[in-house]
Each structure stands twice: as C-alpha cells, then as structure tokens.
C-alpha positions in Angstrom: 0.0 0.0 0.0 1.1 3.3 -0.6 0.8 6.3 1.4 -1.9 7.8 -0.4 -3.9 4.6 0.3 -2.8 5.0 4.1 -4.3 8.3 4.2 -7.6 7.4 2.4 -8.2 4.4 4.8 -7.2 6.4 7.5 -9.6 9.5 6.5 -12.3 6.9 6.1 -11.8 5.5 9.3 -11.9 9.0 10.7 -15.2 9.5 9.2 -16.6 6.4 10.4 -15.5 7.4 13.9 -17.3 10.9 13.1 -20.3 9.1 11.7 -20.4 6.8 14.6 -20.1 9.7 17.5 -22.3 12.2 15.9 -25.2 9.5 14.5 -27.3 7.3 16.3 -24.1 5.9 18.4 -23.3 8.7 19.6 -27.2 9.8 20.5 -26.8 6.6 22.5 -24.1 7.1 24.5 -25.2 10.6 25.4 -29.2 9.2 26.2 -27.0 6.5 28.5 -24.9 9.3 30.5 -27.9 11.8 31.0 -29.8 8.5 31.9 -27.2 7.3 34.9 -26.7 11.5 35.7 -30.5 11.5 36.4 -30.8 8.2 37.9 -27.6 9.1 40.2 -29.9 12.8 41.6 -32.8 10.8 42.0 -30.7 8.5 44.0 -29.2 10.8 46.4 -32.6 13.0 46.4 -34.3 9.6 47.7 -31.1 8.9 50.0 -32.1 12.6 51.8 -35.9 11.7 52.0 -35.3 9.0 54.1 -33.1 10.5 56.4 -35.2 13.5 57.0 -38.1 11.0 57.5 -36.5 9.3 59.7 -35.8 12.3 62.2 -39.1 13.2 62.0 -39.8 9.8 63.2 -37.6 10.0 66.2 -39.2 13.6 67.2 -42.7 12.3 66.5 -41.9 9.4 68.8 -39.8 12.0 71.3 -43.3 14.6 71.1 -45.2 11.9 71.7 -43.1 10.1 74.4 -43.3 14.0 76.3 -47.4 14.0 75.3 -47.4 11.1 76.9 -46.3 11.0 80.3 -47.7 14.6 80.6 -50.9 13.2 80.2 -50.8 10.7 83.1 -48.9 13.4 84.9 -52.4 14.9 84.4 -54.6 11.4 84.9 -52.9 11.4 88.5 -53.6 14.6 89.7 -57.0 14.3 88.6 -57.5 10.6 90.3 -55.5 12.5 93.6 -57.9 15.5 93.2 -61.0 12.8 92.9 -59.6 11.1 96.0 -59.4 14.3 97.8 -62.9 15.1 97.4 -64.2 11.2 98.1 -62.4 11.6 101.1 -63.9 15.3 102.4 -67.0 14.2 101.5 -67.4 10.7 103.5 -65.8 12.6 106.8 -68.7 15.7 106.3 
C-alpha cells in the first residue's frame, strides 16, 4: 500500500468514527450518560428523603413520648384530686 492509500483508509476511518459519534451511536451514549446522571440525583434525592423521614420519626416518637407522660402526669392529679374530694365528703 502506498501512502496515499494510508491516508484514504485512515480518512475513512476518521469518518466512520465521526459518523459513529455524531449519529445514532453517539445519540446513544449521550441518552446512556444523561440516563445514569439523572438516575444518580434521584438516587441521592431519595437517599435525603429518608433520612429527614427518619428524624421526623424519632421527634414524632420523642413529642409523643413528652405527650405522653404529661398526660398521666395529668390522669394522677385528677385521680388525687378525685380522692381528695371522696375523702372530704365521706368525713362531712
């Protein structure tokens, strides 16, 4: 082969290369990278939903843990108060 045969094989190959990046190849590859570079967002973005929905589970159960024993804290005063006033009224 001569040089001039070198250079049209490699210009052709060039082109094919071209033809290949910039045609439905290429459309490929680039649909394939957007696709992982959205997948990989919604993948962290999911990642930070569950955290933040699990601290909100851990206060919900801390508010309600707080709701809670106020609320007998409340229950017992009122069965003391009751007592009190079972008590006056069987000594009157």
């Amino acid at each position: 082969m001569s040089i001039s045969c070198r250079l049209i094989g490699i210009k052709t190959m060039s082109q094919e290369i071209y033809k290949a990046l910039l045609g439905q190849g290429g459309a490929l590859i680039l649909a394939c990278l957007v696709l992982y570079n959205v997948m990989t967002s919604y993948e962290k973005l999911i990642t930070s939903m569950v955290q933040e929905s699990q601290e909100d589970r851990e206060m919900y159960i801390k508010t309600m843990d707080g709701m809670t024993n106020h609320l007998e804290n409340i229950n017992k005063n009122l069965e003391k108060i009751q007592e009190e006033k079972i008590n006056k009224f069987k000594n009157n």
